[in-house]
N, CA, C and O atoms as a DFTB+ gen file, in Angstrom:
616 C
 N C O
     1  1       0.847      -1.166       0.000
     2  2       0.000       0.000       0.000
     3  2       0.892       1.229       0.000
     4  3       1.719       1.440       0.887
     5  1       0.701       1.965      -0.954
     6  2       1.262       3.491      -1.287
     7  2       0.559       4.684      -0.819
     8  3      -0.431       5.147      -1.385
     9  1       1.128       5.189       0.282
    10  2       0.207       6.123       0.568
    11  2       0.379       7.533      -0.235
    12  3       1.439       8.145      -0.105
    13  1      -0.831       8.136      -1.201
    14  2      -0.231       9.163      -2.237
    15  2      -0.011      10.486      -1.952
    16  3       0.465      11.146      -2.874
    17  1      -0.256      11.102      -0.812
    18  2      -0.151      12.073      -0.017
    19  2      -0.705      12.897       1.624
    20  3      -1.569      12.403       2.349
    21  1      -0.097      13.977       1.869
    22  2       0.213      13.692       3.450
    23  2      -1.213      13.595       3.643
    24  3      -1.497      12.639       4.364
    25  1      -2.528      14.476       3.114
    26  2      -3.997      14.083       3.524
    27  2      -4.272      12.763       4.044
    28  3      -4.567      12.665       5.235
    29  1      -4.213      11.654       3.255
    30  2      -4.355      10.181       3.013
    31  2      -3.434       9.759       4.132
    32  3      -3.922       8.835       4.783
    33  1      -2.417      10.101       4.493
    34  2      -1.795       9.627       5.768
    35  2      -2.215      10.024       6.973
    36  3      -2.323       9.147       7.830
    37  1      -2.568      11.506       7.349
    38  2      -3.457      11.746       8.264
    39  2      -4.543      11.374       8.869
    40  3      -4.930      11.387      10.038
    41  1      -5.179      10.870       7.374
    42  2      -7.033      10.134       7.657
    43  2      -6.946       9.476       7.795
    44  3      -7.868       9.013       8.466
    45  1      -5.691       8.360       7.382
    46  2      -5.773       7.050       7.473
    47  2      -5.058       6.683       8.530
    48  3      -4.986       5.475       8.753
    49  1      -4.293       7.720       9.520
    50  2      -3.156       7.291      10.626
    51  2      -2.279       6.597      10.190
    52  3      -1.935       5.552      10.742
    53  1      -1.651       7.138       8.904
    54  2      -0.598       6.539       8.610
    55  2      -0.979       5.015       7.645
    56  3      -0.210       4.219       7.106
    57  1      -2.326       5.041       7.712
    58  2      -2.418       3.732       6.518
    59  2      -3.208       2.547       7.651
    60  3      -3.743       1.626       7.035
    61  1      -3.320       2.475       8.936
    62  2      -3.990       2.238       9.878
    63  2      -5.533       1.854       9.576
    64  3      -6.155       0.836       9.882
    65  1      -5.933       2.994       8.884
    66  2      -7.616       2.809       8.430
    67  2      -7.562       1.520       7.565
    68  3      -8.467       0.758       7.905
    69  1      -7.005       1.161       6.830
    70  2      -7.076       0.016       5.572
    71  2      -6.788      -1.123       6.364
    72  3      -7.176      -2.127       5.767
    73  1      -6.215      -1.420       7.575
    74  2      -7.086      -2.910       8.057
    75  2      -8.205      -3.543       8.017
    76  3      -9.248      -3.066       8.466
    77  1      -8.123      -4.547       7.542
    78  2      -9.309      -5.410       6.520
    79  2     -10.486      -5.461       7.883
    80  3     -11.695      -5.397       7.661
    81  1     -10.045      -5.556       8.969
    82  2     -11.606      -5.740       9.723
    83  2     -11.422      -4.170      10.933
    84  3     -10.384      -3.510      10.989
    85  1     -12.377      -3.944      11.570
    86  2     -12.343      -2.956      12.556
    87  2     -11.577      -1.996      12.411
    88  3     -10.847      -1.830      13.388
    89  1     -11.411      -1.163      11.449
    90  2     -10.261      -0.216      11.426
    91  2     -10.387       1.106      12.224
    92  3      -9.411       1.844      12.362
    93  1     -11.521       1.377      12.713
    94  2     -12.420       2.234      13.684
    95  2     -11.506       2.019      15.016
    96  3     -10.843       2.915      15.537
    97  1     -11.589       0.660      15.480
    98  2     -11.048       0.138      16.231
    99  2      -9.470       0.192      16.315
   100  3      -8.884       0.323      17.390
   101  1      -9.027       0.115      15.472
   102  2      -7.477      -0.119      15.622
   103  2      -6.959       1.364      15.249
   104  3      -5.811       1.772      15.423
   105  1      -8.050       2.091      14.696
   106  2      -7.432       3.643      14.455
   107  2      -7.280       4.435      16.185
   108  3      -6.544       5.325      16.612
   109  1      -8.358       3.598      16.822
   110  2      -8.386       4.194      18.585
   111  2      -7.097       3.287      18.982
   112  3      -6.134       3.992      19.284
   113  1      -6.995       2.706      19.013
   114  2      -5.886       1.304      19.753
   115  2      -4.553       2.058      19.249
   116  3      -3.562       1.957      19.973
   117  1      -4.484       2.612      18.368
   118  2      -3.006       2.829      17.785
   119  2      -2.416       4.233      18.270
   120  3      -1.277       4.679      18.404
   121  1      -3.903       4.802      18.503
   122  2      -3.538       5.879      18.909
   123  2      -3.137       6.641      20.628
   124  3      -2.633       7.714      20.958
   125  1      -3.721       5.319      21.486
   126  2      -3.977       5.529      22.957
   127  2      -2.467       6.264      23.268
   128  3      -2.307       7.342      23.841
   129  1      -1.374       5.338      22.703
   130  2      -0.087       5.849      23.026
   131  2      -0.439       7.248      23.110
   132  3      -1.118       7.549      24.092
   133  1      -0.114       8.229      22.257
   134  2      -0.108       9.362      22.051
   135  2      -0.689      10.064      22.983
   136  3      -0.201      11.115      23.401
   137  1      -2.300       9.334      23.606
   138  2      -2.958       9.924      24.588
   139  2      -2.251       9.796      25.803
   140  3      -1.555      10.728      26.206
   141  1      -2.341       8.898      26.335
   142  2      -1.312       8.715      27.085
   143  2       0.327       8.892      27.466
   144  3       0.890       8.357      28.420
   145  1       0.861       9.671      26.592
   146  2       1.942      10.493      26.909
   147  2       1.434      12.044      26.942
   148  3       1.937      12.920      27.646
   149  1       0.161      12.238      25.899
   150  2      -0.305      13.616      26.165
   151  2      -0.932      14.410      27.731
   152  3      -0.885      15.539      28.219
   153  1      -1.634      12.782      28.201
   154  2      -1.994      12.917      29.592
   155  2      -0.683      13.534      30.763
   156  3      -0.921      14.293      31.703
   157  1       0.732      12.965      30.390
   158  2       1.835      13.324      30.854
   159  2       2.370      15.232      30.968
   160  3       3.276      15.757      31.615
   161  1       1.234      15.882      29.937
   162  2       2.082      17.232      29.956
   163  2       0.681      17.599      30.555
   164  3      -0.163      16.809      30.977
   165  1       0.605      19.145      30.494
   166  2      -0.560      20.357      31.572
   167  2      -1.524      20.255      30.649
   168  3      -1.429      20.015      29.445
   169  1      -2.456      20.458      31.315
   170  2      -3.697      20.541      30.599
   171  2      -4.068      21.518      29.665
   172  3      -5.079      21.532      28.962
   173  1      -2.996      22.475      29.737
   174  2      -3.185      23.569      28.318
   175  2      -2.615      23.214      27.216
   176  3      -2.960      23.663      26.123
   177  1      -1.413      22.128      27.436
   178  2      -0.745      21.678      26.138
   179  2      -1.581      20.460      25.626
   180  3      -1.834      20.493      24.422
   181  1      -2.116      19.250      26.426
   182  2      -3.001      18.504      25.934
   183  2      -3.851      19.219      25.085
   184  3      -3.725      18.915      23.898
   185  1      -4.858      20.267      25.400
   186  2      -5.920      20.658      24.840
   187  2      -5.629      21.693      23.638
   188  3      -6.474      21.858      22.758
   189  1      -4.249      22.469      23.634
   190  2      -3.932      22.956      22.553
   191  2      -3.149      21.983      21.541
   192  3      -2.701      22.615      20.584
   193  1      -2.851      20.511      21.505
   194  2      -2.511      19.922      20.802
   195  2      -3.732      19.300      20.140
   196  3      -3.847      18.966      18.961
   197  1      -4.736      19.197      21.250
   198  2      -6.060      18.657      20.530
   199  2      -6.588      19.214      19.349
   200  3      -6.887      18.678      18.282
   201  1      -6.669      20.798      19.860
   202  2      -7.603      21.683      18.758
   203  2      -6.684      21.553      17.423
   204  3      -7.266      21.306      16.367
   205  1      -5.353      21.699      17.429
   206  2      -4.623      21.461      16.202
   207  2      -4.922      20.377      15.605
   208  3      -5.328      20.502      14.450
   209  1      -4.825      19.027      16.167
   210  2      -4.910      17.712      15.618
   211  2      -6.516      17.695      15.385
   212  3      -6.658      17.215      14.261
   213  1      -7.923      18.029      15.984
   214  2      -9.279      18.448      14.997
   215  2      -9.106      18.973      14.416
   216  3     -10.173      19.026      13.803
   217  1      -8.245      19.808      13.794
   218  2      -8.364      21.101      12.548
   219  2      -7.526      20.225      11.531
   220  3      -8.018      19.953      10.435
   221  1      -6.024      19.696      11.949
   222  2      -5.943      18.861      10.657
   223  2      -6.529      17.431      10.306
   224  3      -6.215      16.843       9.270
   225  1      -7.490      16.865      11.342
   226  2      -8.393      16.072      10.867
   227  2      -9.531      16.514      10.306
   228  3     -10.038      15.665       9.572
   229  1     -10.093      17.479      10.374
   230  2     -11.577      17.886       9.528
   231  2     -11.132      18.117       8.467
   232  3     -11.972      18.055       7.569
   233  1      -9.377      18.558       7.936
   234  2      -9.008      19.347       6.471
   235  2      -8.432      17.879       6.197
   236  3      -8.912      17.659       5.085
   237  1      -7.767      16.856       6.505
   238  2      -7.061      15.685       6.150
   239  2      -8.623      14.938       5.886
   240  3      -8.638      14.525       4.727
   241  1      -9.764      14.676       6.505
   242  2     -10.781      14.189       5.899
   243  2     -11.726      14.522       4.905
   244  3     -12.409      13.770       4.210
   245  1     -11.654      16.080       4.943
   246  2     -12.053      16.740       3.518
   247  2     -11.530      16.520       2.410
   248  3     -12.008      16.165       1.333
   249  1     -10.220      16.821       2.838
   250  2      -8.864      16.721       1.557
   251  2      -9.215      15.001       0.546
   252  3      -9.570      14.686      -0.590
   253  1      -8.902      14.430       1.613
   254  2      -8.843      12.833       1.266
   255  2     -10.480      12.181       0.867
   256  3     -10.632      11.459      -0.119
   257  1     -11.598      12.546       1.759
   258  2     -12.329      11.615       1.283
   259  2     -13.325      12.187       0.720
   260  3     -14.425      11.668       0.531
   261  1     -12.918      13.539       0.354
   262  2     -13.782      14.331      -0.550
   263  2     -15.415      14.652      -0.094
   264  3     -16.440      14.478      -0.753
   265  1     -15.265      15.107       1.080
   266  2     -16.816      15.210       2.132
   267  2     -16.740      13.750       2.674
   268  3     -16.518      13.635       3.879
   269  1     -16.888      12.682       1.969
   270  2     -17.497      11.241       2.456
   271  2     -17.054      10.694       3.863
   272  3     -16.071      11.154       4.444
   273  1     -17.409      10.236       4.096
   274  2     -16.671       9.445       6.396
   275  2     -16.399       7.976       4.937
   276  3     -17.107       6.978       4.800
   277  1     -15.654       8.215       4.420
   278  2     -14.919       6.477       4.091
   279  2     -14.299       5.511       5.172
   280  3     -13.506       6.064       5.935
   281  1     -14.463       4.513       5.322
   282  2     -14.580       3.660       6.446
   283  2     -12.567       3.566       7.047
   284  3     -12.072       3.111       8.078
   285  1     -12.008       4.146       5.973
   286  2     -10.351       4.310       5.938
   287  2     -10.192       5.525       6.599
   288  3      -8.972       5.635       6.722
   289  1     -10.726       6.504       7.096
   290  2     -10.790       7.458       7.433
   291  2     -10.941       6.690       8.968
   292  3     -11.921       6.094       9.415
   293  1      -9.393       6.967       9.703
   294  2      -9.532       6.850      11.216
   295  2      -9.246       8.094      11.703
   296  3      -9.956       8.183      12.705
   297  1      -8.574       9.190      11.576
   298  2      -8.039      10.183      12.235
   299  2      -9.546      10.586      13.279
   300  3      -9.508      11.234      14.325
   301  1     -10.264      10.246      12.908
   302  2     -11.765      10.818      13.438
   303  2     -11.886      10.111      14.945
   304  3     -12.490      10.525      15.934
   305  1     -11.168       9.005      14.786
   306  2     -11.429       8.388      15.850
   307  2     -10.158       8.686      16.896
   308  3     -10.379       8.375      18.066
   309  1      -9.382       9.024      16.714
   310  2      -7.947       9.424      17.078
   311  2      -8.481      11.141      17.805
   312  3      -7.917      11.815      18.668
   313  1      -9.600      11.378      17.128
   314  2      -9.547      13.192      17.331
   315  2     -10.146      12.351      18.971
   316  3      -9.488      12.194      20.000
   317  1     -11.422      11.987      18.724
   318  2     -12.334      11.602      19.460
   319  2     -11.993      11.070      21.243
   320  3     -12.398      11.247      22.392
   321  1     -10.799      10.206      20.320
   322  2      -9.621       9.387      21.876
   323  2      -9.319      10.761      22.882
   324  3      -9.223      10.900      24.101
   325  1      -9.219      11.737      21.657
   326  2      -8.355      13.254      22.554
   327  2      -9.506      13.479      23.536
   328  3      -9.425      13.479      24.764
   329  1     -10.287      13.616      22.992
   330  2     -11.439      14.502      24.049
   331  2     -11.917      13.620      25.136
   332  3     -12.155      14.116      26.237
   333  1     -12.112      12.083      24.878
   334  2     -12.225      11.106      25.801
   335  2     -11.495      11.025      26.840
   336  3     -12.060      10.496      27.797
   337  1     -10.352      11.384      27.016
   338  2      -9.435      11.323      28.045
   339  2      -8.978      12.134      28.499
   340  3      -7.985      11.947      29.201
   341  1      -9.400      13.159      28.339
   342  2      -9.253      14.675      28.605
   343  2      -9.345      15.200      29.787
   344  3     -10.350      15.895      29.936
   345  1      -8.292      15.070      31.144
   346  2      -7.923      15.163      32.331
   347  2      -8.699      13.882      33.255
   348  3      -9.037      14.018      34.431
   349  1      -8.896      12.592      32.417
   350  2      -8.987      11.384      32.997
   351  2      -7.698      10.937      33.719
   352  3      -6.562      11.093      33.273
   353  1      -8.021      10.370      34.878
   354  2      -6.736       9.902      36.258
   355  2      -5.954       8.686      35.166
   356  3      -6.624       7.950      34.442
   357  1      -4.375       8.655      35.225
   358  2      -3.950       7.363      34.684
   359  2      -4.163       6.081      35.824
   360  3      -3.519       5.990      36.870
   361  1      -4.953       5.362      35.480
   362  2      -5.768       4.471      36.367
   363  2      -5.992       3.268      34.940
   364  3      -7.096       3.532      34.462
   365  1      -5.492       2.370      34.334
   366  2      -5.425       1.113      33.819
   367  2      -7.280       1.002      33.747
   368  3      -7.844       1.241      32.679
   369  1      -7.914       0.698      34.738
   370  2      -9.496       0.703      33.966
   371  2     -10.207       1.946      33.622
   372  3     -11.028       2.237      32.752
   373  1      -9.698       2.513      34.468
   374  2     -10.097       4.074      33.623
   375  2     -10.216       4.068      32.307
   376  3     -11.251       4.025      31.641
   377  1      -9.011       4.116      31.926
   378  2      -8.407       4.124      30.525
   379  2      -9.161       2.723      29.737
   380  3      -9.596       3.038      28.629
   381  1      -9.299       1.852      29.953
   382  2      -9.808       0.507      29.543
   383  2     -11.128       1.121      29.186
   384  3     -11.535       1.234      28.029
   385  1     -11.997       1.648      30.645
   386  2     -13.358       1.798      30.575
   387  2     -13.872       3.146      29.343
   388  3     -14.914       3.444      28.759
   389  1     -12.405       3.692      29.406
   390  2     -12.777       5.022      28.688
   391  2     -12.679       4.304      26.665
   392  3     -13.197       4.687      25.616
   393  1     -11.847       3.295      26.990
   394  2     -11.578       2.934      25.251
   395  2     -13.131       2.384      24.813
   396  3     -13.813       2.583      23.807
   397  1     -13.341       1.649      25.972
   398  2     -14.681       0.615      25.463
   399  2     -15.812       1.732      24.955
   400  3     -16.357       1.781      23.852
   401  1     -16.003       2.651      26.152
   402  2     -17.412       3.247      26.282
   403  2     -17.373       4.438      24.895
   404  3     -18.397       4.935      24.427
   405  1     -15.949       4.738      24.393
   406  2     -16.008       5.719      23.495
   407  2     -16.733       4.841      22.047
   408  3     -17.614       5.153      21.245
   409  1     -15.690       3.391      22.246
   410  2     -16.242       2.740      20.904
   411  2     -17.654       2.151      20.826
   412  3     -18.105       1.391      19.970
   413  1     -18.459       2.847      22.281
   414  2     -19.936       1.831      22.209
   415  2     -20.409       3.000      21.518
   416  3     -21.136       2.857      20.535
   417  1     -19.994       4.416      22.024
   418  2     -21.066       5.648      21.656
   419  2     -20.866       6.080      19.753
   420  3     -21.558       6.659      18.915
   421  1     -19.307       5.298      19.781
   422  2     -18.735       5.552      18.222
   423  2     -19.439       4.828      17.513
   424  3     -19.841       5.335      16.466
   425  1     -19.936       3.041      17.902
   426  2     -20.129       2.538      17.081
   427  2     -22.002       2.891      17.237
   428  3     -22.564       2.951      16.144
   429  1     -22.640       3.045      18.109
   430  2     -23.660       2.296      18.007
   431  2     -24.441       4.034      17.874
   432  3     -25.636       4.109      17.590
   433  1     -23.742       5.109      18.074
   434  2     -24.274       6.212      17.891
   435  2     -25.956       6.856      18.379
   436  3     -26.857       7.192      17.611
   437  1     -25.962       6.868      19.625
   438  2     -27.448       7.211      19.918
   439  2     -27.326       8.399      19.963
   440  3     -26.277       9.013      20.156
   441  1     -28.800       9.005      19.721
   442  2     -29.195      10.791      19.702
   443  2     -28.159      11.680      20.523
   444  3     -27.813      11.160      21.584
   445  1     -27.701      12.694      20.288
   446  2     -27.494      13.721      19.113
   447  2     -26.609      12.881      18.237
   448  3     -27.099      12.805      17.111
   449  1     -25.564      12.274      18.346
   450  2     -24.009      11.831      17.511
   451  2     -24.818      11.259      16.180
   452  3     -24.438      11.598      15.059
   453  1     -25.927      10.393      16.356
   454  2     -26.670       9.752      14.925
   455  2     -27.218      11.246      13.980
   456  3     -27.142      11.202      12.752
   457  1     -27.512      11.941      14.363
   458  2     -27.977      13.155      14.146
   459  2     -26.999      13.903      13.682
   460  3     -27.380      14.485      12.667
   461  1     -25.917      14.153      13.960
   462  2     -24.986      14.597      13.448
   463  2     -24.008      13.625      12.715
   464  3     -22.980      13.912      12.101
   465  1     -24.533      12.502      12.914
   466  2     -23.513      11.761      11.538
   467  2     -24.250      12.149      10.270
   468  3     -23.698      12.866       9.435
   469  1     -25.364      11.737      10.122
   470  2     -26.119      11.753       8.791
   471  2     -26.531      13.356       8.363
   472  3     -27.032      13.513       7.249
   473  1     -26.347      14.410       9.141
   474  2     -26.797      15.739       9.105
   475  2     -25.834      16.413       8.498
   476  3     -25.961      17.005       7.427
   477  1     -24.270      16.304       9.547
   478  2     -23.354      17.528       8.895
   479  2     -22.634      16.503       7.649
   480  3     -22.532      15.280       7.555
   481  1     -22.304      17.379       6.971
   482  2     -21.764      16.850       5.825
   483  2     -20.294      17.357       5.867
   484  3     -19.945      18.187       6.706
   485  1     -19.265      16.736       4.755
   486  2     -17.715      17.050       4.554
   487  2     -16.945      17.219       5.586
   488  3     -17.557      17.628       6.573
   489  1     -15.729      17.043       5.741
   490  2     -14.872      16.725       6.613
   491  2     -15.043      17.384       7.897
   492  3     -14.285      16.849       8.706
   493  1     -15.936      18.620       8.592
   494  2     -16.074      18.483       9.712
   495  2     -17.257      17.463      10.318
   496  3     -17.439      17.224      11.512
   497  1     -17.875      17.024       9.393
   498  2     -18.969      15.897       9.831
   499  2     -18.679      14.526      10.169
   500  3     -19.244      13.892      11.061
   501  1     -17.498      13.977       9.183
   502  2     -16.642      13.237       9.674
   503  2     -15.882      13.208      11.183
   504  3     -15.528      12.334      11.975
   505  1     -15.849      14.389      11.125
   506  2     -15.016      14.280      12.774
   507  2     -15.819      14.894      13.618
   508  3     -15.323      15.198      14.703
   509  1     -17.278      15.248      13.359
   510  2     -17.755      15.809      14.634
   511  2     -18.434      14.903      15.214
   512  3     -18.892      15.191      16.320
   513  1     -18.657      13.773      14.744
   514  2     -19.600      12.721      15.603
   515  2     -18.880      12.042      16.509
   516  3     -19.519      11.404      17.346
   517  1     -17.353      12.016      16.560
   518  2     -16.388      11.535      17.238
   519  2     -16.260      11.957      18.148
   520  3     -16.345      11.368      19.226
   521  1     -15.933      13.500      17.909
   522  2     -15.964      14.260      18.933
   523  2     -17.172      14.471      19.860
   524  3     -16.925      14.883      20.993
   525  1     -17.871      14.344      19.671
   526  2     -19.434      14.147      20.520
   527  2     -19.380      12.971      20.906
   528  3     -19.675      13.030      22.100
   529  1     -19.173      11.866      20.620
   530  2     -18.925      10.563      20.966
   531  2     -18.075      10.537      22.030
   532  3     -18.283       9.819      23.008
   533  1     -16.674      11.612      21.868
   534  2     -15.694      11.433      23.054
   535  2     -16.225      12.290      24.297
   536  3     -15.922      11.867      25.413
   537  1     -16.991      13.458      24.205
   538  2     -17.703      14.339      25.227
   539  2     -18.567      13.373      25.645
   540  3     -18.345      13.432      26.854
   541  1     -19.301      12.622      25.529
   542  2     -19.761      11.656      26.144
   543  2     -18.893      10.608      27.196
   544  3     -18.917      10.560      28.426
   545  1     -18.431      10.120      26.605
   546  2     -17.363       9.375      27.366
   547  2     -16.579      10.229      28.015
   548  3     -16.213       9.486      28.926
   549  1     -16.133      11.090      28.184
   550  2     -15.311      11.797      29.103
   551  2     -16.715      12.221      30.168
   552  3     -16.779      11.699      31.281
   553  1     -17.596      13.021      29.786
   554  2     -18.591      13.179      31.201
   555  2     -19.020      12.049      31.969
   556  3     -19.018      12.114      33.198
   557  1     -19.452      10.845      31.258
   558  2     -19.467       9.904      31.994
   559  2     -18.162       9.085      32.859
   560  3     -18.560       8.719      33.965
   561  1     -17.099       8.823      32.663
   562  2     -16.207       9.133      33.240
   563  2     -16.067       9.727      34.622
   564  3     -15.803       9.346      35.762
   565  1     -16.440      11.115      33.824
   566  2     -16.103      12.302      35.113
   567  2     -17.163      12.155      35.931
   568  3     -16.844      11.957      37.103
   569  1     -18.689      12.195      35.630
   570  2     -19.465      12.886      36.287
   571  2     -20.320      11.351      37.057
   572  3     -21.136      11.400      37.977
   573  1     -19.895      10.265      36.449
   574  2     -20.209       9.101      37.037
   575  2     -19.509       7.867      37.592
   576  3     -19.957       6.991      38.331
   577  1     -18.220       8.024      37.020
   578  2     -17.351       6.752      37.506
   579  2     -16.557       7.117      38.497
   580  3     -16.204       6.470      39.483
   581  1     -16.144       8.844      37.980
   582  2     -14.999       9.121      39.244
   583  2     -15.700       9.646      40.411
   584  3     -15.059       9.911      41.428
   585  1     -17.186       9.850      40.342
   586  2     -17.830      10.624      41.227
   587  2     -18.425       9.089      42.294
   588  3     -18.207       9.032      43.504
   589  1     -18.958       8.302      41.732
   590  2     -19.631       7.179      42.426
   591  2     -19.291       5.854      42.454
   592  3     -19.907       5.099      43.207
   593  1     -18.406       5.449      41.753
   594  2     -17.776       4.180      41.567
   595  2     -15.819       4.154      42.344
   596  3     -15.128       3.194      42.684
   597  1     -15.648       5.036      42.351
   598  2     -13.857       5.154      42.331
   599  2     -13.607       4.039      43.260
   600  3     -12.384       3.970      43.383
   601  1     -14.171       3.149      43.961
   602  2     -14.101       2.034      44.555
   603  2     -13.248       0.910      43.633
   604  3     -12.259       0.208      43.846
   605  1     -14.106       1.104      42.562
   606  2     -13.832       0.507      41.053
   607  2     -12.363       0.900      40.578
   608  3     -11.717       0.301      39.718
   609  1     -12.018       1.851      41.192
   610  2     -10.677       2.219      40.590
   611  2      -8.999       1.584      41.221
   612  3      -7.850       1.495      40.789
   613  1      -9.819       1.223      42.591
   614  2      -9.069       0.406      43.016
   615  2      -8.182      -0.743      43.078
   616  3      -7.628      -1.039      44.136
């Protein structure tokens, strides 16, 4: 596989998206690293690395899949990981609970995220359902696991 330019490497994480099964999946899996060293710096550099890395994913998914969410298109899910973990404790199920619950809201998409998959169109539509997908999973997280469960974290 030839990747033909930097767009197509971006969307695809480097060529990541073109795994023959779950590439949704392995576009989040490939990317945790990254989160997890990002978790390592202040919370202004996490979140100003975020907004950069959504801006060249909405233009790397425009660029490349020409408006369409093509199923090779992972960067979306990579944006999504950012916001999911977004001043989450490094805690091993945390992080576990945070991969699963992003890919239930990614895959199975209930109201607003379904609404905004099929609604916005071209490369910020591609990445905004992700990102709503990951604001989900990060409030739940925050506002339910670390608030009433942290027993669980144990």
């Amino acid at each position: 596989m030839k990747l033909k330019f930097w767009p197509e490497s971006v969307a695809t994480l480097c060529g990541v998206g073109y795994a023959k099964k779950a590439p949704g999946t392995f576009g989040t899996l490939v990317f945790i690293p990254v989160v997890l060293l990002l978790s390592l710096t202040p919370p202004y550099f996490y979140m100003a690395f975020t907004i950069v890395f959504i801006v060249l994913s909405v233009y790397a998914s425009e660029a490349f899949g020409k408006g369409k969410d093509l199923k090779v298109i992972v960067v979306d899910e990579a944006a999504g990981l950012l916001i999911s973990m977004f001043l989450v404790p490094l805690n091993f199920r945390l992080w576990i609970l945070g991969f699963l619950l992003f890919r239930f809201f990614d895959i199975l998409k209930p109201f607003p995220i379904s609404y905004l998959d099929k609604n916005v169109k071209g490369g910020f539509g591609v990445v905004l359902d992700d990102l709503v997908a990951g604001l989900f999973t990060n409030a739940l997280i925050h506002f339910v696991f670390l608030k009433y469960f942290s027993a669980f974290l144990n």
